[in-house]
Phi, psi and omega in degrees: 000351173309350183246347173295154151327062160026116170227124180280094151306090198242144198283118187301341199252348183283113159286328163328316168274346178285307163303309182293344200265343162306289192311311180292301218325294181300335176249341186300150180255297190237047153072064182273001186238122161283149203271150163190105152308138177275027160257014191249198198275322162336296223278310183317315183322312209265101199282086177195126177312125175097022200275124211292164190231333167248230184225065173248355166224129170310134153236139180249118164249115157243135176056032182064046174201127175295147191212097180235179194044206179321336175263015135288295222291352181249353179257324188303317183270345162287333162288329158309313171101184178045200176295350166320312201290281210306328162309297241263342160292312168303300203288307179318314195281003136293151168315152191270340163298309168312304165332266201332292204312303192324301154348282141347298173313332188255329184286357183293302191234056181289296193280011178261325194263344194216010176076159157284170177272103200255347167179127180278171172263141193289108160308146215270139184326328183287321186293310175312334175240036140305342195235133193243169187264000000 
């Protein structure tokens, strides 16, 4: 998978993360990321130590490496591009420990402020095939 596309995991049934994965779609310039719940079959598949087991953080494997809590969401917007890379640089240089709690706080009550994902939305044939089961 070292040569591939960066793939963002994300929890399937969370509307917050169903809106983020909304969000890069409409903002990323060059279609550096591929889609996966971490309830499908990718992530079960996918055999690499430390690999997180519950679905309270987004994981990015990029280049054969897990990336969770807040250092996904910073390598994912330096990869959306455009001043998206300048956020997600300026927000890397906090401590990661702030990062994380911020991070934490909010995935405690992702489904009380946004609900479940209750139906995804339908991606467009070029989008459809970015998203792996």
């Amino acid at each position: 998978m070292a040569d591939e596309k960066p793939i963002l995991f994300y929890d399937g049934e969370c509307g917050l993360c169903a809106r983020g994965v909304q969000w890069i779609l409409r903002h990323e310039r060059r279609d550096a990321l591929r889609f996966a719940p971490l309830q499908g079959e990718t992530y079960r598949a996918l055999n690499i130590p430390g690999k997180p087991t519950d679905m309270s953080t987004m994981v990015l494997l990029d280049d054969g490496r897990l990336f969770t809590r807040s250092d996904s969401w910073v390598r994912v917007l330096r990869l959306v591009g455009g001043v998206w890379s300048g956020v997600g640089t300026v927000v890397g240089w906090a401590p990661r420990g702030l990062r994380d709690w911020a991070y934490a706080w909010v995935a405690r009550r992702r489904h009380a402020w946004f609900g479940r994902a209750e139906a995804c939305a339908v991606p467009s044939p070029a989008q459809r095939a970015r998203f792996l089961a």
